[in-house]
C-alpha positions in Angstrom: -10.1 -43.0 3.3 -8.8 -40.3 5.7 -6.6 -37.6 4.3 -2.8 -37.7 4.7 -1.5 -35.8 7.4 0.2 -33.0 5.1 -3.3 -32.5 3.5 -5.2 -32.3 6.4 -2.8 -29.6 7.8 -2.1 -27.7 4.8 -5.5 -25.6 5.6 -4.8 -24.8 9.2 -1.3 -23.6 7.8 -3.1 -21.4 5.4 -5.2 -19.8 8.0 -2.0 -19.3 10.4 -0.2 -17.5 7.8 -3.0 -15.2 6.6 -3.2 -14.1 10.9 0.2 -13.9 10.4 0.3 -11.8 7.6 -2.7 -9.6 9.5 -0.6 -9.1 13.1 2.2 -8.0 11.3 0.2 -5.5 8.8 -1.7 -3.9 11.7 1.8 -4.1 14.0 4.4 -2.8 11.5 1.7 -0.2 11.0 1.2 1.0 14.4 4.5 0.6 15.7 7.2 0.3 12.7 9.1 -2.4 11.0 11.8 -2.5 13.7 9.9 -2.2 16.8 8.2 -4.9 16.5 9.6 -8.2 17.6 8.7 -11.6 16.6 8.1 -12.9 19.7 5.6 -10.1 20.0 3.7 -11.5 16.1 3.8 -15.0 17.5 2.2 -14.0 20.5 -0.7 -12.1 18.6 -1.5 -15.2 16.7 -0.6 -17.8 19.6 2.3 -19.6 17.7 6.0 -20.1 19.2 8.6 -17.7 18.4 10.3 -20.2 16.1 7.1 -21.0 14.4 7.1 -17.8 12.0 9.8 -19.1 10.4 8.3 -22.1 8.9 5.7 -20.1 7.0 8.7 -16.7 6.5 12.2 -17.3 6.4 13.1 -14.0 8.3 11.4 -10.7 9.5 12.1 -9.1 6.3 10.4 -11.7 4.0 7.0 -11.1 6.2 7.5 -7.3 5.6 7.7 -7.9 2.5 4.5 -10.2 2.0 2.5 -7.3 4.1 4.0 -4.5 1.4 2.9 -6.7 -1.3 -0.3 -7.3 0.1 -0.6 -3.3 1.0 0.5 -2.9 -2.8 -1.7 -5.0 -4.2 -4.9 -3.6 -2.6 -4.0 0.0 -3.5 -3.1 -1.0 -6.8 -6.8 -3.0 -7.1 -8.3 0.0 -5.7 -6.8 2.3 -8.7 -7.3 0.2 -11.5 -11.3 0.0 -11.0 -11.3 3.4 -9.9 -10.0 4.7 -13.5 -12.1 1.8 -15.5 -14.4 4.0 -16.1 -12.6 7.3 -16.8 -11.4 7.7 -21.0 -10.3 11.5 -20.3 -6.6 11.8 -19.1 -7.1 14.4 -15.8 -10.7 12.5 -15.1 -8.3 9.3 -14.9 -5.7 10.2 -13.1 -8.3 12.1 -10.3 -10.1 8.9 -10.3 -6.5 7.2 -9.4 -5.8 9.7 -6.7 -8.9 9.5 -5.4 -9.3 5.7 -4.9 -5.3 5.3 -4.1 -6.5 8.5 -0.9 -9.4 6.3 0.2 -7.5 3.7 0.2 -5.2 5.0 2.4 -7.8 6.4 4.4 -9.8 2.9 4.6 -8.3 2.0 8.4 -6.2 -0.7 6.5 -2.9 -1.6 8.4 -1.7 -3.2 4.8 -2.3 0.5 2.9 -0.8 1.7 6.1 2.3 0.2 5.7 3.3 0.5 2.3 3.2 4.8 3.3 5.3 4.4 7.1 7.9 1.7 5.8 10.2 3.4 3.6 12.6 0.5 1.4 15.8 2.5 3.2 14.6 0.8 7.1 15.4 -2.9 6.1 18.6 -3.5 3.9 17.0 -7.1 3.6 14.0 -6.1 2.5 15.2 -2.8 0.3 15.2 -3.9 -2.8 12.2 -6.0 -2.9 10.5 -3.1 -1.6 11.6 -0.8 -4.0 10.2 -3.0 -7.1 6.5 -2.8 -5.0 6.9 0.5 -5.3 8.3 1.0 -8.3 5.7 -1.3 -9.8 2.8 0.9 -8.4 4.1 3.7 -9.6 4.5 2.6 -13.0 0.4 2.7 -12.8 0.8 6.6 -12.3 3.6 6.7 -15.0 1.0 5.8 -16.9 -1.4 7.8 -16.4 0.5 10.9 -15.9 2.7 9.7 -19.5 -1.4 11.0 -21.0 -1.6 14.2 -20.2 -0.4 16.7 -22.2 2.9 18.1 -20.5 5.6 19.7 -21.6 8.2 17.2 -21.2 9.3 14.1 -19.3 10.5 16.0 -16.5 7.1 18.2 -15.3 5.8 14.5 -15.6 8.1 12.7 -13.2 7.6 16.0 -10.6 4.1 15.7 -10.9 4.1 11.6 -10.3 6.2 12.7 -7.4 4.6 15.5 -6.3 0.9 13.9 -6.1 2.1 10.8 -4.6 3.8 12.9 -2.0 1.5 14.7 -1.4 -1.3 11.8 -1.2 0.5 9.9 1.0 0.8 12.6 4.0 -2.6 13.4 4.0 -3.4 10.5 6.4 -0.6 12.6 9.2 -3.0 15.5 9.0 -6.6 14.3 8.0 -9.4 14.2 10.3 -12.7 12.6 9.4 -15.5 14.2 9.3 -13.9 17.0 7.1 -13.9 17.0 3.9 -14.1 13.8 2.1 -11.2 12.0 0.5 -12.6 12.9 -3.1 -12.6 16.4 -2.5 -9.2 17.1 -1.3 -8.4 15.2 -4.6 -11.0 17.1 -6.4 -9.0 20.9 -5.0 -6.0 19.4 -5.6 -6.3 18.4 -8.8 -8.2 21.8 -10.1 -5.5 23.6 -8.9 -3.0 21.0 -11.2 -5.2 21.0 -14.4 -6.5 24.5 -14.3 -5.0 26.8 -11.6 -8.0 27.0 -9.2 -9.7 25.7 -6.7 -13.7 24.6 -7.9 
């Protein structure tokens, strides 16, 4: 019996959403949110204009599946990263360490989460904001372990490191030092007030 017609498009669908997704990660990462048109996204994947819209309903709902997706990989990378670690400052360098590499990986999605800010699309702001806020709770977490003074040298710190993490791909250069050592000076200089 041959499959209905929904069914036997539903996969092709699939696949032109996940190219979708892709253009727009490795576009909104190269070029920024509003530069890029979606004209310019349909081209990329050889769809019409219009077409976008049957699998987004606007711009901003496609930013927002790429900062999901960006979050979610990050977020992935963290959680096996610190698996292994039971001390507090070994967990919280694994974090930083897998959430640099991340970064650092080439990936458009990673990209994007750190050069769209919630503040470029009013659409998309809040939706952005609980991405991020959600990530984040991951480093409340494991920042909420150490032993600090009080709740506020915690949030600096959270705010601090992820600061700081996230301009490092504006001024790293391969070949250098690795990802895990930058973390690894970084975080002596946080735990212990030197550099190893």
């Amino acid at each position: 019996m041959p499959a209905s017609p929904a069914r036997a498009r539903a996969p092709r669908q699939d696949n032109r959403r996940r190219a979708l997704l892709d253009a727009a990660a490795a576009r909104f990462a190269d070029q920024g949110f509003h530069a890029t048109s979606t004209r310019e996204l349909a081209a990329a994947v050889g769809m019409l204009p219009g077409s976008i819209y049957y699998h987004f309903p606007s711009k901003s709902d496609l930013l927002v599946a790429v900062y999901d997706e960006g979050v979610r990989r990050i977020e992935a990378a963290v959680e096996r990263a610190i698996a292994a670690e039971i001390e507090p400052w070994a967990r919280l360098e694994a974090a930083c360490s897998a959430h640099l590499e991340t970064l650092l990986d080439g990936s458009a999605y990673a990209r994007v989460v750190v050069r769209v800010q919630p503040g470029d699309d009013d659409q998309a702001h809040a939706a952005l904001i609980a991405l991020r806020d959600r990530y984040e709770g991951l480093f409340q977490r494991l920042i909420a372990a150490l032993d600090l003074p009080d709740a506020h040298a915690r949030r600096a710190l959270r705010l601090l490191l992820l600061g700081a993490l996230n301009w490092v791909p504006h001024w790293y250069r391969p070949g250098r030092d690795a990802p895990r050592t930058i973390v690894r000076r970084f975080m002596a200089l946080l735990a212990k007030g030197d550099t190893p």
